[in-house]
Residue, then its C-alpha position, 0 to 999 in steps of 0.5 A: x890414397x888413404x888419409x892419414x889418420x890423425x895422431x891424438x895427444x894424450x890429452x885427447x887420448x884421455x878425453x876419449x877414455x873418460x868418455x867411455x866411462x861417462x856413463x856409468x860416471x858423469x863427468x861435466x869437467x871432461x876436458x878439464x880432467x883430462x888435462x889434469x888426471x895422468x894416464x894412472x889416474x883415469x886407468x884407475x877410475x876405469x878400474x873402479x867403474x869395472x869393479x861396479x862401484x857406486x856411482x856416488x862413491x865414484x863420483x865423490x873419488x874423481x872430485x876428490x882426485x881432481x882436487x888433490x892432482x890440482x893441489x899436488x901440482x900448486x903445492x908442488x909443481x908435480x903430479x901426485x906421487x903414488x904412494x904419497x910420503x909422509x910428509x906431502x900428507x902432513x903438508x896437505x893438512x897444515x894447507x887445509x887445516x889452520x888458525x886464522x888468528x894465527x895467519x893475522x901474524x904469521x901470513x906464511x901460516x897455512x895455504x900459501x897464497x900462490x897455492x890458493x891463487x892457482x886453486x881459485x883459478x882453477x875453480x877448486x877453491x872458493x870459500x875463504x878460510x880452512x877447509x872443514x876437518x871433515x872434509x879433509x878427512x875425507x879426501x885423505x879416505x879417498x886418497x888412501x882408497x885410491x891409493x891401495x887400488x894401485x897396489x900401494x898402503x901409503x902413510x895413511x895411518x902414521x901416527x903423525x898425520x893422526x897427531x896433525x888432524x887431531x891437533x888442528x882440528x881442536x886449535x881451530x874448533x868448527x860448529x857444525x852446521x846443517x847442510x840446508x839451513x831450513x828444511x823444504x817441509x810441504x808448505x814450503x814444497x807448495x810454494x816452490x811448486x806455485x812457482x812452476x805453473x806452466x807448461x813450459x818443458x822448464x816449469x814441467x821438469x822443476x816441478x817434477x824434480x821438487x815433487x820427485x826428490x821430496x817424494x821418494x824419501x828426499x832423495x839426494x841431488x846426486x840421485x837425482x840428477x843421475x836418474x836414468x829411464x831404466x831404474x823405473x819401474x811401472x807398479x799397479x795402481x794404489x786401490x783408494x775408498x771412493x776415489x780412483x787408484x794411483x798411479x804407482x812407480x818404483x825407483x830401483x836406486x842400486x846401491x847407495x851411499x849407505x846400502x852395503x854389499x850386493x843390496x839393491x835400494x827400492x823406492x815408491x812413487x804414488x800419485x801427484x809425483x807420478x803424475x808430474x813425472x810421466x808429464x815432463x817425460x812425455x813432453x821432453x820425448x823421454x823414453x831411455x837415458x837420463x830423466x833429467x836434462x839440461x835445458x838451454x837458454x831459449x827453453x831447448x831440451x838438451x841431450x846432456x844430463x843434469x848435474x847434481x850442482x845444478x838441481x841445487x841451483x835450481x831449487x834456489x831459483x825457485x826459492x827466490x822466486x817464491x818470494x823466500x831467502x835462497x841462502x836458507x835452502x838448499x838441496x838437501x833442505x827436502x831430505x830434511x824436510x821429508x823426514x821433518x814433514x813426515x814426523x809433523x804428520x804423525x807418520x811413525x819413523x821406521x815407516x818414514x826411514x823406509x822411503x828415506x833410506x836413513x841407516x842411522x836411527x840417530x841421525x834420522x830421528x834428529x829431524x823428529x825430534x826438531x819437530x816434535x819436542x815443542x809440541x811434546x808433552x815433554x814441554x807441558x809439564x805445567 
């Protein structure tokens, strides 16, 4: 007689489904989604996965959707409506975006507290104080992008929502501050790399992730952590005068955080990285799938992928461990190095945003000019 086949809940049922898109979206929180995301929301990222999405931008819209289900259900004991009225907009700001001199006199002011108690909890929330506006900004872009993929406009653009962030965000002004306090320039780089000395399956990936990420135009964890076999490529050796040829390998990144339409984003590796790399592939048994793994306590190589908080950690770990202040580094200090490092060597710009995959000149030529202005002729003049 035929057992029974099992009825699933529709928690697992949306356990499964998150599974098939795991993929092409690594998800590390699978059963917390589950249980948080309603049928809606994970049709939709199954949509935009479809669609051939980003996977930065698809991961960044399911954080952002997680958090705002787990906020909408705090603050109001449902799930996100769709569309969401005016009025749960406003209220997502004046929660997110508030004075703390205010809240010293007035404790209803802001993020109620059983809100901000649920959150924690959750894991949602662990800085104290309001949000930073460009944070709020962006999870009201994603919840009006994911609010059009289901048909609806919202209120997105109601002058009163406009009028609140702009308000709040000049009652509480915010010094922006760089993403890595210090940059991971190459005599950093160096120490960090001292500290993987062995070859222990640990010692090789770390070096190989710090050598790789700074490498390749200072990639972000995010790209890192995602980087599967298929997206290399083996290239001929670089030709070098007295010296034997490079190894080279190219790193097809797909599109990107700041690549637009169809374009695809190509970086180079030569030499040292290459070889760091191909040496922690051929130990860890790499040959598809994701480059990084996860590595268990006893020094097991995990099948599981490495996610981008974890290459954040581990280049803390190792910060600390060269005898330097983790909370002066962080992941995106080797973006910011690389480009540092290149303008210290004289390497001209344009060739140096080439690796790094900058679109704003701008924005790239802050490092340089970080590293160039105290050396310049500028600062000569007497």
């Amino acid at each position: 007689m035929a057992k029974a086949k099992k009825t699933q809940t529709p928690v697992e049922r949306r356990a499964e489904e998150l599974d098939t898109i795991a993929a092409v979206l690594p998800i590390e929180r699978r059963d917390e989604l589950a249980e948080l995301l309603t049928d809606q929301d994970v049709e939709t990222l199954r949509h935009l996965v479809n669609q051939g999405m980003g996977d930065n931008t698809l991961r960044a819209l399911t954080s952002d959707l997680a958090y705002l289900e787990a906020w909408g259900m705090a603050a109001t004991g449902q799930s996100l409506p769709w569309p969401a009225p005016e009025a749960l907009l406003l209220k997502f700001v004046a929660h997110h975006l508030w004075d703390p001199k205010r809240r010293e006199t007035d404790p209803d002011h802001g993020m109620p507290k059983t809100v901000d108690d649920n959150l924690r909890r959750q894991g949602f929330l662990k800085t104290v104080g309001p949000h930073a506006p460009a944070t709020v900004r962006r999870r009201l872009a994603n919840w009006s992008t994911l609010s059009k993929w289901r048909g609806f406009d919202g209120a997105f653009a109601s002058p009163a929502l406009k009028s609140a962030i702009r308000l709040a965000v000049r009652a509480v002004p915010r010094k922006r501050g760089r993403k890595s306090a210090k940059a991971v320039t190459g005599d950093i780089l160096a120490k960090l790399l001292a500290t993987c000395a062995t070859n222990s399956l640990r010692d090789l990936r770390d070096r190989a992730i710090l050598m790789v990420a700074f490498a390749s135009g200072g990639r972000r964890r995010s790209e890192i952590a995602g980087l599967r076999v298929e997206q290399l490529t083996i290239e001929p050796p670089i030709s070098v005068e007295n010296s034997a040829p490079l190894p080279s390998l190219a790193i097809h990144l797909g599109r990107t955080k700041t690549s637009s339409g169809e374009e695809e984003e190509i970086v180079y590796l030569t030499g040292r990285p290459v070889v760091a790399l191909n040496a922690w592939m051929v130990a860890a048994k790499i040959d598809k799938g994701s480059v990084f793994r996860a590595i268990g306590r006893w020094g097991t190589l995990s099948r599981r992928t490495l996610d981008p908080q974890s290459v954040n950690a581990m280049i803390k770990q190792r910060v600390e461990m060269a005898g330097l202040e983790p909370g002066e580094f962080s992941a995106h200090g080797l973006r910011s190095g690389y480009l540092t490092e290149a303008a210290n060597r004289g390497i001209p710009l344009p060739e140096a945003m080439e690796q790094s995959r900058h679109r704003s000149v701008q924005q790239a030529s802050s490092y340089y000019n970080n590293a160039t202005r105290r050396s310049g002729r500028a600062a000569r003049m007497l």
